[in-house]
C-alpha positions in Angstrom: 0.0 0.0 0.0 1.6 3.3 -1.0 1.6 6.0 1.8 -0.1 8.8 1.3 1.4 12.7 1.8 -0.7 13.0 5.4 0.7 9.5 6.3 4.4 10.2 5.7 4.6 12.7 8.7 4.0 10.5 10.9 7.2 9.3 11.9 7.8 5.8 13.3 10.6 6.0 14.8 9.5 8.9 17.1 6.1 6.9 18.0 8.1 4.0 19.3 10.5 6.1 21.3 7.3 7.7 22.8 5.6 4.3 23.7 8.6 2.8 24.6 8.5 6.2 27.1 4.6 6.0 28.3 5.1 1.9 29.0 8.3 2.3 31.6 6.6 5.1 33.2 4.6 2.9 36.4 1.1 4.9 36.3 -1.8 3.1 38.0 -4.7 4.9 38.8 -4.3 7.7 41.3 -0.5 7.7 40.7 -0.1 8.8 37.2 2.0 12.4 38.5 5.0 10.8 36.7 3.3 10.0 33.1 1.7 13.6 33.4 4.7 15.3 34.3 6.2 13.8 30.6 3.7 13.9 28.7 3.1 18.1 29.4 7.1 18.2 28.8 6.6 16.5 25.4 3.3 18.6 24.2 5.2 21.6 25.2 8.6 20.4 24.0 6.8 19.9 20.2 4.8 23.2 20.7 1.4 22.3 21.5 -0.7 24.6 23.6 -1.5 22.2 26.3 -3.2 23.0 29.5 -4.3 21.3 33.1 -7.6 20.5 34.1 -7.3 20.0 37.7 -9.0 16.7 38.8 -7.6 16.5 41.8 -4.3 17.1 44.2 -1.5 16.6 42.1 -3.7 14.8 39.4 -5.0 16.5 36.2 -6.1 15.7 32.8 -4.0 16.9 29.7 -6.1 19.0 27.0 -4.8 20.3 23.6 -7.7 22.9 22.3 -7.3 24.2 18.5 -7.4 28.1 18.7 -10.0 29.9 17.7 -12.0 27.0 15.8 -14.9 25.3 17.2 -14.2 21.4 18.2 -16.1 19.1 16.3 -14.4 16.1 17.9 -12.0 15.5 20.9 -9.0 12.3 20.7 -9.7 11.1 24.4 -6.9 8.6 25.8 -6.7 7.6 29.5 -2.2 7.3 31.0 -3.7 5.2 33.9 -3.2 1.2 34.0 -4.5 -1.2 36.5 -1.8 -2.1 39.3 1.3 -3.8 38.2 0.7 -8.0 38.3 4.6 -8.0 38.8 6.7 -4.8 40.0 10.1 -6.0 38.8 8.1 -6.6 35.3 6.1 -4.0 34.4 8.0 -2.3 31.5 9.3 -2.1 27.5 10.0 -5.0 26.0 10.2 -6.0 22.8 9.7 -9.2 20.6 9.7 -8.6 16.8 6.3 -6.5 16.3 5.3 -7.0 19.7 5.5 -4.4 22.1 5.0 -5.7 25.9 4.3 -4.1 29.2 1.6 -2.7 31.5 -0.2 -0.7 29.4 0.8 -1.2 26.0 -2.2 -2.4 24.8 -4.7 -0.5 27.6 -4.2 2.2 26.6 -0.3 3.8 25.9 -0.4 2.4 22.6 -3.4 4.6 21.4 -2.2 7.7 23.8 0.9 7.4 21.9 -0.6 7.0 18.5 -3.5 9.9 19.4 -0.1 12.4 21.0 2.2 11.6 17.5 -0.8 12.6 15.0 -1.5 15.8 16.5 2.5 16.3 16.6 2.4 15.3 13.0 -0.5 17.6 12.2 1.3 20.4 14.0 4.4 20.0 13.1 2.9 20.3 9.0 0.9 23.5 10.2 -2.3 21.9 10.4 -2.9 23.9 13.5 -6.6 25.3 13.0 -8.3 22.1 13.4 -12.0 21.1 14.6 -10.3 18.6 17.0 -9.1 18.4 20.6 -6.7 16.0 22.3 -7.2 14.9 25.9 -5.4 12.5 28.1 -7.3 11.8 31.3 -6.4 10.2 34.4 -8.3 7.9 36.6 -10.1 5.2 34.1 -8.9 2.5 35.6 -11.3 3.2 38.6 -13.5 5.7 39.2 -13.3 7.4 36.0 -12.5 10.7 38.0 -10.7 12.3 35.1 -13.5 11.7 32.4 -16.1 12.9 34.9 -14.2 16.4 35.5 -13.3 16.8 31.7 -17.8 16.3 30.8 -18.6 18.9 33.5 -16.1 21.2 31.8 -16.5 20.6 28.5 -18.9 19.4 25.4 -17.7 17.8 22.6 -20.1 17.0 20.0 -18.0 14.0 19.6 -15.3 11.9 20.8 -12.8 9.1 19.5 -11.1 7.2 22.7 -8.1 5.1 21.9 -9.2 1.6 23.6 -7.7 -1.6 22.2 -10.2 -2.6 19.4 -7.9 -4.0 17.4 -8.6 -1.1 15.1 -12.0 -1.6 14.5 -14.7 1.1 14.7 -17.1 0.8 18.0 -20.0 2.6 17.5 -21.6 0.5 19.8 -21.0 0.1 23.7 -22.4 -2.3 26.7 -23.8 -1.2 29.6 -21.9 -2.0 33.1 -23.4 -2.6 36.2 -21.2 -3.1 39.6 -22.9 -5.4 42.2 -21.7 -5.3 45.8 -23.2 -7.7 48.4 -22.5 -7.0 52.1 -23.3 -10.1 54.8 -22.7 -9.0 58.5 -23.0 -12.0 61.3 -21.5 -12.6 64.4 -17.9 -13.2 65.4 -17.5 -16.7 67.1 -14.9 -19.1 67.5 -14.0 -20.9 64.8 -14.7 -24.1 66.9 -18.3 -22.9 67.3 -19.2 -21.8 63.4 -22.3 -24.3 63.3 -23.5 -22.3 66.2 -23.7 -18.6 63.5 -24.6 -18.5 60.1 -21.3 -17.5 58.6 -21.2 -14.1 56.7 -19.2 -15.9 54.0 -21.2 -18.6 52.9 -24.5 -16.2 52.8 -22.6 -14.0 50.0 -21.2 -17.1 48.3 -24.5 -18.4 47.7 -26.3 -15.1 46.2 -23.0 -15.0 43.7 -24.1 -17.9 43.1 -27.7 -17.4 42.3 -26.4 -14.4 40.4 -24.6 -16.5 38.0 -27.7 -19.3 37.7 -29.7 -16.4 36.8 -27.6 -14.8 34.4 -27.1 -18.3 32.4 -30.9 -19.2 32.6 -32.3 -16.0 31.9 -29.7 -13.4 30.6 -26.8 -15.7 29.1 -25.7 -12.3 26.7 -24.4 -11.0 29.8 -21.0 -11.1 30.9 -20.7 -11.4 34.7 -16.9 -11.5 36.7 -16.7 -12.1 40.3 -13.2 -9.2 40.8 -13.3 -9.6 44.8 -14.5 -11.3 47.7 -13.2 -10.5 51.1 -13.6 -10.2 54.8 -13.0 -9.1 58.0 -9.9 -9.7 59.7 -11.2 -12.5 61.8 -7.5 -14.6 63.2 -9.1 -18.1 64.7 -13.0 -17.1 64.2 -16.0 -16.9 62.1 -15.4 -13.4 60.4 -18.6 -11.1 61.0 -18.6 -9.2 57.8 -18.2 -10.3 53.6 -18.3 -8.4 50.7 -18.2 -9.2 46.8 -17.8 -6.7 44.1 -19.2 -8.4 41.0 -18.9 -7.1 37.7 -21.5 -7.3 34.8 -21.5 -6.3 31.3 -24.2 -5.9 29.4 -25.0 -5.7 25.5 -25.9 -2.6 24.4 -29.6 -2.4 23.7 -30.5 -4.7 27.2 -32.5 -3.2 29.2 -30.7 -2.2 32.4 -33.7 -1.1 34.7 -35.2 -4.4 34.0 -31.5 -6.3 34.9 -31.1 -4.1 38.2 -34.8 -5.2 39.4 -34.2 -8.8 38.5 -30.9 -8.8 40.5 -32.6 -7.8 43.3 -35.5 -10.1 43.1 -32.6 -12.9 43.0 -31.4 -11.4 46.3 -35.0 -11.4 47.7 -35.0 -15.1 47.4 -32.2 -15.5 49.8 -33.6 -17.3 53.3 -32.3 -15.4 56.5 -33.5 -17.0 59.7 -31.5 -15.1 62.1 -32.0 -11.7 63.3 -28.2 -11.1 64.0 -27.8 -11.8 60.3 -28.3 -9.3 57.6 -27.2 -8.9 53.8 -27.8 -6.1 51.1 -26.8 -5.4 47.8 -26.0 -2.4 46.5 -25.1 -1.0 42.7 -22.4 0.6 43.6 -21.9 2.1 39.4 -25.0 1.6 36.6 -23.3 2.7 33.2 -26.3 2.4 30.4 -25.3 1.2 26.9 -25.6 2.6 23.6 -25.8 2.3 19.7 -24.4 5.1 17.3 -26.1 5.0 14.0 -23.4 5.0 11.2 -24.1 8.9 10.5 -22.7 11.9 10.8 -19.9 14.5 10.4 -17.3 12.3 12.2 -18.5 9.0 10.8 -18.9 9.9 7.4 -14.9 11.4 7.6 -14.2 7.8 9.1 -15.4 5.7 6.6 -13.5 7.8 4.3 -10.7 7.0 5.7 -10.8 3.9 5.8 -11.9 3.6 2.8 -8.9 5.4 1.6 -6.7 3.3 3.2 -7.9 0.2 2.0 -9.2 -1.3 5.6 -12.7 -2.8 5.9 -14.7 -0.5 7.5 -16.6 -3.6 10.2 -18.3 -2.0 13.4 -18.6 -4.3 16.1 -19.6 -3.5 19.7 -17.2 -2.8 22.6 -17.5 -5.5 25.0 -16.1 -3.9 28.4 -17.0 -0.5 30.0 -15.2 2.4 29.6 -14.7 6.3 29.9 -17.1 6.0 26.7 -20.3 5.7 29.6 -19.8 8.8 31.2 -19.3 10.6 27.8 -22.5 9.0 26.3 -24.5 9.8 29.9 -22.7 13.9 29.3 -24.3 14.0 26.2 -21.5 13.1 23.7 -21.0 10.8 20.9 -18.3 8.4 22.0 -16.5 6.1 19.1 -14.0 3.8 20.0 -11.1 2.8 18.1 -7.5 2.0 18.8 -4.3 -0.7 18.4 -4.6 -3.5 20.6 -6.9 -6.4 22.0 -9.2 -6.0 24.8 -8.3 -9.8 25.5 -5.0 -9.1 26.1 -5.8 -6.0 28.2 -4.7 -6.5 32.0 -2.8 -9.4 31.7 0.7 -10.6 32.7 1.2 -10.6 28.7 -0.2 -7.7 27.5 1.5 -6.6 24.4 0.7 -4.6 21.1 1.3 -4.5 17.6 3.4 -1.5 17.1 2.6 -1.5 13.5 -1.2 -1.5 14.6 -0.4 1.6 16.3 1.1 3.0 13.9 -1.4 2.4 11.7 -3.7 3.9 14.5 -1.7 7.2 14.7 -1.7 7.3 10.6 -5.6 6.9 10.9 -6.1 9.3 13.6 -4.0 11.9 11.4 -5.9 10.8 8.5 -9.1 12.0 10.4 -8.0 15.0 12.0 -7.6 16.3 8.6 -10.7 14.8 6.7 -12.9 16.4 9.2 -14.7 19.8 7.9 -13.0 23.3 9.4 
């Protein structure tokens, strides 16, 4: 495939040296002062007009606003990862195409991509453009950064860099976070037959949870992330909690889910009045399906289409910062190098000629887009 003008200044050799810079940089959630402190550097370094949007003490999101031209679309990439599985393990490493470490894949390989193609398009003058750039903080868990960046600002739309193995999402599940709290009383652990044990009262309602789900709902996708107790020693423990995650295609209807959970719960037999349990949604994150229309969309297909890539919207199977923008009123898409499967594992890795290609598409758009 012959590259065109637009593609040739993007320059590989700068995008790995940036990745390879983003993945050795540790930057969980609520730690990501490091990555932010670079990043700002680099923007400025290349000329950008960058500027802070507090989120919280010594924690902001990164934004990149055109001057003087009203933004059509906003590049949205979150620097936080999930907690190292290995601190002695965590960075750059290489294995022919394959770039691995924590992050490379969610998401520093479409932050780096998104940051190079608005280098690119600056560096060529392209500086009057109807597109932002952020890079938020916080994704990982609470979403802090997205939050702060829809009460501040409206983008008509936004593109968000998740691993989607460069496939157009227009389409997003809904998430619902289920937490189940038991509360007994502490005995010894000699006595437990005497007390109905906290424990075994949550492990059977995750358990009715996931009967219900694969009799009644088996199109959802349901993860038990935590289970855990009170410090007990030699004794029945008097509290248990479970944090259960569910995801849920994007048309299902969510207020009939939540009800039906909670009728599940109802069924649960408690015959002792120093026994209690209660479930809580602790996040409810509706889905939603883009029509393939509009400004942004229309300027995608072309590109694609330019480029020679099937244009194939699928769904995007997880949740993401793209719930919070859809519940704010804007139009997320998602589309970035990367697989979600290989997202938050011990052998997360990327293509880094997918992101490439991801920071020649993003470029591509910036400048197919109407001024």
């Amino acid at each position: 495939m012959t590259m065109t003008r637009n593609q040739q200044l993007v320059k590989p050799k700068r995008l790995k040296q940036l990745l390879r810079r983003l993945v050795n940089i540790y930057s969980p959630s609520g730690k990501e002062e490091e990555i932010l402190h670079f990043l700002q550097s680099y923007l400025r370094r290349h000329g950008l007009p960058v500027e802070l949007q507090e989120v919280d003490t010594n924690r902001h999101n990164l934004i990149v606003m055109p001057p003087d031209t009203e933004v059509l679309l906003a590049l949205v990439g979150h620097v936080d990862t999930v907690m190292a599985h290995d601190l002695d393990h965590f960075g750059y490493e290489e294995d022919g195409d394959l770039v691995y470490g924590l992050g490379a894949a969610d998401m520093k390989g479409g932050c780096a991509a998104m940051v190079e193609a608005f280098v690119a398009a600056w560096e060529a003058g392209r500086r009057v453009l109807p597109v932002a750039l952020a890079l938020v903080v916080g994704e990982e868990e609470e979403g802090d950064g997205a939050q702060k960046l829809a009460r501040e600002y409206h983008f008509p739309w936004t593109v968000i860099g998740e691993p989607t193995d460069l496939k157009p999402c227009l389409n997003h599940y809904g998430y619902i976070e289920v937490q189940i709290t038991a509360t007994g009383r502490r005995v010894h652990a000699s006595l437990a037959n005497l007390s109905r044990n906290p424990v075994e009262t949550v492990m059977r309602s995750v358990l009715r949870i996931g009967e219900y789900v694969a009799a009644r709902r088996p199109d959802m996708v349901y993860n038990i992330r935590d289970l855990s107790t009170s410090r007990s020693g030699f004794a029945v423990p008097d509290r248990c909690t479970a944090f259960l995650d569910i995801h849920l295609p994007p048309s299902a209807p969510i207020g009939e889910i939540t009800a039906e959970i909670e009728e599940v719960m109802l069924q649960q037999e408690h015959d002792s009045p120093e026994h209690s349990e209660t479930v809580r949604f602790a996040n409810i994150h509706s889905g939603y399906e883009l029509p393939e229309k509009g400004a942004v969309v229309e300027a995608l297909k072309k590109v694609y289409s330019h480029n020679a890539i099937e244009w194939s919207p699928q769904a995007f199977r997880s949740h993401s910062d793209a719930n919070l923008f859809w519940a704010a009123g804007m139009k997320p898409l998602l589309l970035g190098p990367g697989a979600l499967e290989k997202a938050h594992s011990p052998e997360e890795c990327v293509s880094f000629n997918d992101v490439l290609a991801a920071a020649r598409l993003y470029h591509d758009l910036l400048t197919a887009l109407p001024s």
